[in-house]
N, C-alpha and C positions, 0 to 999 in steps of 0.2 A: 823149503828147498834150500840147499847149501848155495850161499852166494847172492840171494835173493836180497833184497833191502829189507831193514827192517822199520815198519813205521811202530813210531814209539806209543806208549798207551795214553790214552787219553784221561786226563786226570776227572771225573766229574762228582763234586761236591753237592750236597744238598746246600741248596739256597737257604738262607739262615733268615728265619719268619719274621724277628727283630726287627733287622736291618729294612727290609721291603714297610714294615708299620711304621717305622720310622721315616723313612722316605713321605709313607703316604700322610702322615700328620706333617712333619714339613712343608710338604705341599698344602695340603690345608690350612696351616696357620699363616702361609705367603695369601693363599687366596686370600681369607679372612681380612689379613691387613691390608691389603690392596682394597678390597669393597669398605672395610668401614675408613680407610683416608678418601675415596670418593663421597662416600656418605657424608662425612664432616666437609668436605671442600666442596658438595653442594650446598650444605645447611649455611654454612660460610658464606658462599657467592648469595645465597636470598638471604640472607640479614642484611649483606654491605647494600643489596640491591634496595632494601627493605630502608636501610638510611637511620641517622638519629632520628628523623622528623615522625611526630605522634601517629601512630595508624592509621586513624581516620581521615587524616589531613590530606587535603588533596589542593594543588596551586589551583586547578579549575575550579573547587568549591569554594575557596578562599575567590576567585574572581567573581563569581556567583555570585557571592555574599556582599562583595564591595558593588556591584551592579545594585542588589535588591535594594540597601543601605541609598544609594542615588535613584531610584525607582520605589518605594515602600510600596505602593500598590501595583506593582506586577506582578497580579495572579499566574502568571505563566513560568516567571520567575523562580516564584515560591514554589511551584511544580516540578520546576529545574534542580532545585537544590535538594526536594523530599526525594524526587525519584534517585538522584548520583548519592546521596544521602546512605542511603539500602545499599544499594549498589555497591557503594564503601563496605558497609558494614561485612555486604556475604562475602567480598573478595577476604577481607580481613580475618573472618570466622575461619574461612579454606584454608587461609596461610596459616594459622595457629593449630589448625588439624593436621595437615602437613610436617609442620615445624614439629609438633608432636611425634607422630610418626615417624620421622629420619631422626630424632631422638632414640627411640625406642632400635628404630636399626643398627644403630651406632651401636648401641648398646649389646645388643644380639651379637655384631661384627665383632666387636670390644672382648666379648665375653670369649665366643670360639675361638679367636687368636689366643686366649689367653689360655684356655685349654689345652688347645694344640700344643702350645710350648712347653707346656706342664709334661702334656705326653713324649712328647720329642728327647726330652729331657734325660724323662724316667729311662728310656728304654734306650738313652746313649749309654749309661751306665754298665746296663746288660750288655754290650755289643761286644762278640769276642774278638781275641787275637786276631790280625788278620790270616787270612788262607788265602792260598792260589783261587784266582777266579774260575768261576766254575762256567761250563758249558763252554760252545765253539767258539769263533769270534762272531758266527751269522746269528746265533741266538743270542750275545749280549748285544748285540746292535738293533735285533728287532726286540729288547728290553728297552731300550735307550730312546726307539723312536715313540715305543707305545708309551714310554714315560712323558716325553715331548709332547705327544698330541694331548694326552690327558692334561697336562700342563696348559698346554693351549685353550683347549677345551673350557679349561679350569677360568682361564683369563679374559675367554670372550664370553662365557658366563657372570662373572664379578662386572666386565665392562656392559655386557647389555644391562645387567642389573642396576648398574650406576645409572646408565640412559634412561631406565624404567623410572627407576626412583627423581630423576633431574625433573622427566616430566610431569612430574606431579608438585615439582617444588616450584617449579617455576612457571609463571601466567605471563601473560602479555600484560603491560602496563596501560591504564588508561590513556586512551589517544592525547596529544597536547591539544589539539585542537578543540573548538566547541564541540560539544553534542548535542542534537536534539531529541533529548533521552524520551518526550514524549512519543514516540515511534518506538518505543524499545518494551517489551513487557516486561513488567513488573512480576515476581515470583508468585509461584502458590495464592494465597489468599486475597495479597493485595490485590492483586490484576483484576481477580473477583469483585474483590471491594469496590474499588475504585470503578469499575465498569459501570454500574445501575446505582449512579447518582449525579445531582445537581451540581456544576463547578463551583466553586467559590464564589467567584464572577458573579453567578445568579444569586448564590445566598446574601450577597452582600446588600443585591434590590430590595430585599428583603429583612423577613424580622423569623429568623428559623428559627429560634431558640431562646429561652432566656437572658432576656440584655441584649439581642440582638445577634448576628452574624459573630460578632469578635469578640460577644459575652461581655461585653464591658459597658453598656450602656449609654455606648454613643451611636451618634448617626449620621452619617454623607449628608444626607438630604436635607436642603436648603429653605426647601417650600414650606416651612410648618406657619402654625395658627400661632400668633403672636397675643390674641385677643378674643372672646366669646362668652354668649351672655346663655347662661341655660333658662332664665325665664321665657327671652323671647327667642329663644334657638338660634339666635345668632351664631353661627363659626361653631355652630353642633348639626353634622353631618348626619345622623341619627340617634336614635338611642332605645334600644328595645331589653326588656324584660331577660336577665338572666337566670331560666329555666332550673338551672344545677348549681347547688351552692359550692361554693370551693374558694381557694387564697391563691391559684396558680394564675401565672400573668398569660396573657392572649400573646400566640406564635401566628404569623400573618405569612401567607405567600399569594404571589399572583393574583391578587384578589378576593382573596379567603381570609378569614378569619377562623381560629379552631382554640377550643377551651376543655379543659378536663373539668368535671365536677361530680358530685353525688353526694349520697351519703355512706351511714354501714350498710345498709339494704342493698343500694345501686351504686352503679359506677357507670359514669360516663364519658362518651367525649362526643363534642358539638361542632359542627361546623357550618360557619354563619357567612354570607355574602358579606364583600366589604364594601359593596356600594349601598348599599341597602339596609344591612342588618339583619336580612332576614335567613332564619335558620333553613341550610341545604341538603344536611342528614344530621342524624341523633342518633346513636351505638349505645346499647347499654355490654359492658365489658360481661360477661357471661360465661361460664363454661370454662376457665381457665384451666388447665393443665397445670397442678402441685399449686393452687390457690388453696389456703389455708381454711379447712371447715367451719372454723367459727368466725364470726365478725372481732377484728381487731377492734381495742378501745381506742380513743383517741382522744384529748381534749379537741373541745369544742375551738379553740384557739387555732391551731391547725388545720384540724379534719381529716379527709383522706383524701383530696386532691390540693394538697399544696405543694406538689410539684410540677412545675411548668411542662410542657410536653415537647417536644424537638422533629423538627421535621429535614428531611434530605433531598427533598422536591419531589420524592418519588413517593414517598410515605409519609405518615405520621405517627407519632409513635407516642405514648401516656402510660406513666407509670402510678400507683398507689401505693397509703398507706400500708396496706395488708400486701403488700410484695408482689403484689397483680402487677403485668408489664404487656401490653398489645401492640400491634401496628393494624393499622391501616390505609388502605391505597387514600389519596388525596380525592378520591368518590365515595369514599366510607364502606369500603369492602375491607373482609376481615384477611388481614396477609395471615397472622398467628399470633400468638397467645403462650405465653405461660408465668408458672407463678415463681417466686423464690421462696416462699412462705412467709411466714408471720414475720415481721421485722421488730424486732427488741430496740423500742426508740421511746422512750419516754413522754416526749413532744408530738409523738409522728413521723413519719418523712417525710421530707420537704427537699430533697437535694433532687434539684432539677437534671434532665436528660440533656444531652449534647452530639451531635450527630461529626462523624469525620469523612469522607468519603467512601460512605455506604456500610459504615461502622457506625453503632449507636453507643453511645461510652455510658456505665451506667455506674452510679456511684451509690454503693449502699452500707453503709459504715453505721453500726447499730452495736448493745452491747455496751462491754467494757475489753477493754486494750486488752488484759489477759486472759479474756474468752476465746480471743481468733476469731470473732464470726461477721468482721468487717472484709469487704472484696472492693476490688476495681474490674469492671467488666469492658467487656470490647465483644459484641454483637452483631452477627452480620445482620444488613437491616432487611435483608431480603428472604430469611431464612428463622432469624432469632438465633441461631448457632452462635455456643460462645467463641469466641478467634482465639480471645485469650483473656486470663482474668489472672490479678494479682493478690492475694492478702495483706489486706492492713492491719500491722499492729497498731489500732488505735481506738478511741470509740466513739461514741455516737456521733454523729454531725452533723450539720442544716447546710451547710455551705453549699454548691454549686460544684460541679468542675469548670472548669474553661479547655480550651485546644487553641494552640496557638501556634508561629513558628517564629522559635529563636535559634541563635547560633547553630545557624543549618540545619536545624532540626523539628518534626512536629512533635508537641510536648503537650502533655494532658498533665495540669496540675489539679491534687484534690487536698481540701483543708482536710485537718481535722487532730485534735490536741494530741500532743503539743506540735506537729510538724504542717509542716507545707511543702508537699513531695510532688517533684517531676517524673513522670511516666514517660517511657517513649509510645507514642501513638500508635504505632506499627508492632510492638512485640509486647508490648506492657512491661519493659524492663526499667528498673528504677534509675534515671539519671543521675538528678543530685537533691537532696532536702536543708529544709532551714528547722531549725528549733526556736519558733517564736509565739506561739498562742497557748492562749490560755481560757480558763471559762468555757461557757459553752458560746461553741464556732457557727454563726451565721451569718454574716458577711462574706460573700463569694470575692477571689482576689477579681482583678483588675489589670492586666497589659495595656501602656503605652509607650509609645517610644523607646521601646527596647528598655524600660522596665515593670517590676512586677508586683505591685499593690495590693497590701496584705493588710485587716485590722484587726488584729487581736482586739475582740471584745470589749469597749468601756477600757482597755490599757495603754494599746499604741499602735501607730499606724507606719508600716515598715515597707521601703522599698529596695527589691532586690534585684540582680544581675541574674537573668534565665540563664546563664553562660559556663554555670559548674559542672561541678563532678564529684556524687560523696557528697558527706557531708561540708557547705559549704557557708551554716552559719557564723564563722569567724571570719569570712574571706568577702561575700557575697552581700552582705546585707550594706546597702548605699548612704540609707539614712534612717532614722528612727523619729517621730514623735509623739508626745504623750496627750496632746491637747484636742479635746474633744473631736473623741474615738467613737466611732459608730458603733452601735452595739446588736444592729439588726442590720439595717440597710447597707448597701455595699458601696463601694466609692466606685463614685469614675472621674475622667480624663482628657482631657482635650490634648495629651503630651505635655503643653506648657503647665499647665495646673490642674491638682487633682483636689476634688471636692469629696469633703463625706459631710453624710447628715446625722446626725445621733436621735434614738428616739425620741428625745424631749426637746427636738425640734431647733437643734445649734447646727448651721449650716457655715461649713469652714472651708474656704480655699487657701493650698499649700501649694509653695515651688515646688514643681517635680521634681526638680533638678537635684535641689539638696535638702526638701520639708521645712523651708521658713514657712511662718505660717504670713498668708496674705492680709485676710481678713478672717473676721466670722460676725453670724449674725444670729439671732435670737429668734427665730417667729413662734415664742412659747406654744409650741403645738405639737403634737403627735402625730410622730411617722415612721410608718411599717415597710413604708414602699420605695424599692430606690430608687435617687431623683435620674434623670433623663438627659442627655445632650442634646441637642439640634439644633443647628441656625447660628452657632454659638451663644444657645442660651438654654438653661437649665428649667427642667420644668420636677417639679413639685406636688404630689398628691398626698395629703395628709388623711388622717383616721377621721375625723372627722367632715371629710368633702371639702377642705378648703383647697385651693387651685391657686401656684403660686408661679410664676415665671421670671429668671431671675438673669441678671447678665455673666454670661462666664468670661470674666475678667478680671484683674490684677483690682479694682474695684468694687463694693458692691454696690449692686444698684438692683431695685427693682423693679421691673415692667409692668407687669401685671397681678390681677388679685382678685379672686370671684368664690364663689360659695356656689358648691353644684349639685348640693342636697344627696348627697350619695356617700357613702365609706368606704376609702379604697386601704387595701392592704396590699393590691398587686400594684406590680411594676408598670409603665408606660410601654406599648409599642410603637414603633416606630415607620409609618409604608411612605409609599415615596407621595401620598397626599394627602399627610395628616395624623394624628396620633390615636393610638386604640383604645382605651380604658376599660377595667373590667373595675366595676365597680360590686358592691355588698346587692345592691338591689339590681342592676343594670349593666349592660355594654353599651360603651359609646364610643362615637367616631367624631374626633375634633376633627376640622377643615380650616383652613385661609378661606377666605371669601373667593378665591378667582377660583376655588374648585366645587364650589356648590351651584 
């Protein structure tokens, strides 16, 4: 219509595809860098939180440890420290899985921003001349807000994702205060473990295992037999016929006494009243699960029960020659049974069992070094299930283990040439080792006073710091000496002085402290068996029945001296009235006179 207005045309362009890809990689390389600077500025804030200070360190175990060091025998103590101990370790494991993980994010983050840019880039090139903007002004504004939201959108996705990620880096720190971590369970197996057994407390009444509770052949108890005549049974408690031949030493609880023995035929294990002597069941091992079809050889010098048996108050438990391994309840009911098969030991095996809280540690090191067919085991005792087991590069061995706790930790040491390796008791993971023996290894070590008594065979007798990490031969070994070195029997300790005996009968005390040597003495005789602590005084059974009692002091001096018509090769026990003996022909129960 003539005169009418005229509205002008509306110009409308296609949206150019470029520009909009561009946009949206912009946008994503912003997101990107935004999550991965949170991802590094959390991994940041847990290391600063995390500190110089070593990861397992903890100022409450560090107070722990100064408590136990003014306390040594608070068994509740040492409970205090194994359990925060763990405790440590899994928090420690999380944060290195963690730390891992926002690694890997970063990286991812890292990677997409850097893509992004790439494309951003490419496709700024292609961007043409400008043109008039295309659409209304209500369609570039509802461009503009749906850009906005996605942006948004974009921003409280990278931030929840940051929040997701913070909480996984970051844990609550152990309270400053005490804990009574006994009230707290223990993970997975331990808690199992440690439920269905004897505390320490009671092991210690006791004689649970080869050399005693602390494997070192000492003993609390005060009351021992100073003096005893076996003609007229004077300060001889009893002494009855040992049914089952063997070399393994008598493990004593509550009033029992228990001995492995047999031959290639039979296997056994015995259990004998210790007020009396009289036997209270007799097991022949039978029927074992992967026990080896034929009869292992042995010399006659060993046999098949010359390793000591170990008990947890709730079981007992005897292993053999031929790789046979049983438990049984403390009424001689069979828990289980199985075999590891034939053992490749020249001599036999003799590396006695040792029980941890309801773990039976089993040491079978056979072979040579570059066969692999040496293990360290950990057994529930309740079950025979292995928890966990390590391979040793090394070979044959007679040694013992021990368990002990040092430098906040429970620590399974097993000899065997050329090292002396720490286990952790709980995962079987290697601590720290020494490079010191040589020959063949049968001398089981020795813990006192927070050191770790070692003899290399007939060379030298070394004490070390339980407190490494790695190898820690250069670092770790305190003292060394070369003078009559035990070549079978094992040393022990009273912490101030440690005593060894060598087979042809030279009994030596040494400062603990730095290995001068004190004394030594000669009693030209033959012994298999290692000597004893109690009362502060050393007792002595030679190969020949001789009975010797000696003073454990900066001194020597002898007390006592009798011939008891028997051949011992095993070790002494030790119960809170009196000593065990297993002798070649006999068990016998020495006494004081105010317990007969």
């Amino acid at each position: 219509m003539a005169g009418a207005p005229q509205t002008p045309p509306v110009i409308r362009l296609r949206e150019n595809p470029s520009s909009t890809a561009a946009l949206t990689w912009r946008l994503t390389a912003w997101v990107a860098a935004v999550f991965s600077a949170l991802v590094g500025f959390a991994l940041l804030l847990v290391n600063l939180r995390t500190g110089s200070r070593a990861p397992l360190e903890s100022p409450q175990l560090s107070q722990l440890k100064d408590e136990l060091r003014r306390s040594p025998g608070d068994e509740e103590k040492k409970r205090d420290i194994r359990e925060l101990d763990l405790r440590l370790r899994q928090q420690h494991f999380r944060h290195l899985a963690r730390d891992r993980s926002g690694r890997w994010l970063l990286a991812g983050g890292s990677l997409v921003f850097l893509l992004s840019m790439y494309q951003v880039a490419r496709l700024e090139k292609q961007r043409p001349r400008p043109k008039p903007r295309s659409g209304t002004p209500q369609e570039r504004a509802a461009r503009t807000v749906a850009t906005a939201r996605w942006s948004v959108a974009a921003s409280g996705g990278a931030i929840g994702a940051f929040l997701f990620i913070l909480s996984f880096f970051t844990t609550a720190p152990l309270p400053p205060q005490s804990l009574d971590l006994r009230r707290q369970d223990t993970a997975g197996q331990s808690a199992a473990a440690t439920s269905d057994a004897a505390p320490f407390a009671e092991l210690e009444k006791n004689w649970p295992c080869f050399r005693g509770a602390d494997a070192n052949g000492a003993s609390s108890f005060t009351n021992m037999p100073l003096k005893w005549d076996p003609n007229t049974g004077s300060g001889i408690g009893w002494k009855v016929a040992v049914p089952a031949g063997g070399f393994s030493s008598p493990i004593a609880w509550n009033g029992r006494v228990f001995l492995s023995g047999g031959d290639a035929a039979r296997h056994e294990v015995l259990c004998f009243s210790g007020q009396t002597g009289q036997i209270l069941w007799r097991q022949a091992v039978t029927d074992v699960p992967g026990s080896p079809a034929k009869p292992v050889e042995v010399p006659e010098s060993s046999g098949v029960a010359a390793a000591t048996m170990a008990t947890d108050g709730r079981r007992v438990y005897a292993v053999f020659a031929n790789g046979d391994l049983a438990a049984y309840s403390l009424e001689g009911k069979l828990a289980w049974s199985k075999g590891f098969g034939a053992l490749k030991n020249p001599y036999g095996h003799a590396s006695s069992l040792v029980t941890w809280e309801g773990r039976l540690i089993v040491q079978l090191d056979q072979g040579e070094s570059e066969e692999g067919k040496s293990r360290l085991y950990a057994l529930d005792g309740r079950t025979g299930q292995v928890l966990w087991q390590q391979p040793r590069k090394v070979p044959s061995s007679w040694a013992s283990p021990i368990v002990f706790e040092a430098a906040g930790k429970t620590q399974v040491v097993a000899l065997a040439l050329p090292w002396a390796i720490s286990y952790s008791a709980t995962d079987g993971t290697e601590l720290w080792r020494v490079e010191c023996l040589s020959g063949e290894v049968l001398p089981s070590p020795t813990l006192a006073d927070g050191r770790l008594f070692v003899a290399s065979p007939s060379e030298k007798l070394l004490a070390i710091r339980p407190d490494g990490q790695g190898d820690v031969t250069k670092t770790h070994v305190v003292w060394t000496t070369e003078a009559n070195i035990p070549d079978i029997a094992s040393p022990v300790s009273n912490g101030e002085l440690v005593f060894t005996l060598s087979g042809a009968g030279v009994l030596t005390a040494f400062d603990a402290k730095d290995g001068k040597k004190q004394w030594e003495h000669d009693f030209d005789m033959d012994f298999h068996a290692s000597p004893g602590l109690a009362a502060s005084r050393l007792y002595l059974f030679s190969q020949k029945g001789t009975a010797l009692v000696v003073e454990a002091a900066r001194q020597f001096r002898e007390l006592f001296r009798t011939e008891m018509g028997d051949s011992f090769h095993a070790s002494p026990a030790f119960v809170s009235d009196g000593i065990v003996l297993r002798g070649a022909t006999n068990l016998w129960k020495l006494q004081p006179p105010n317990q007969r």
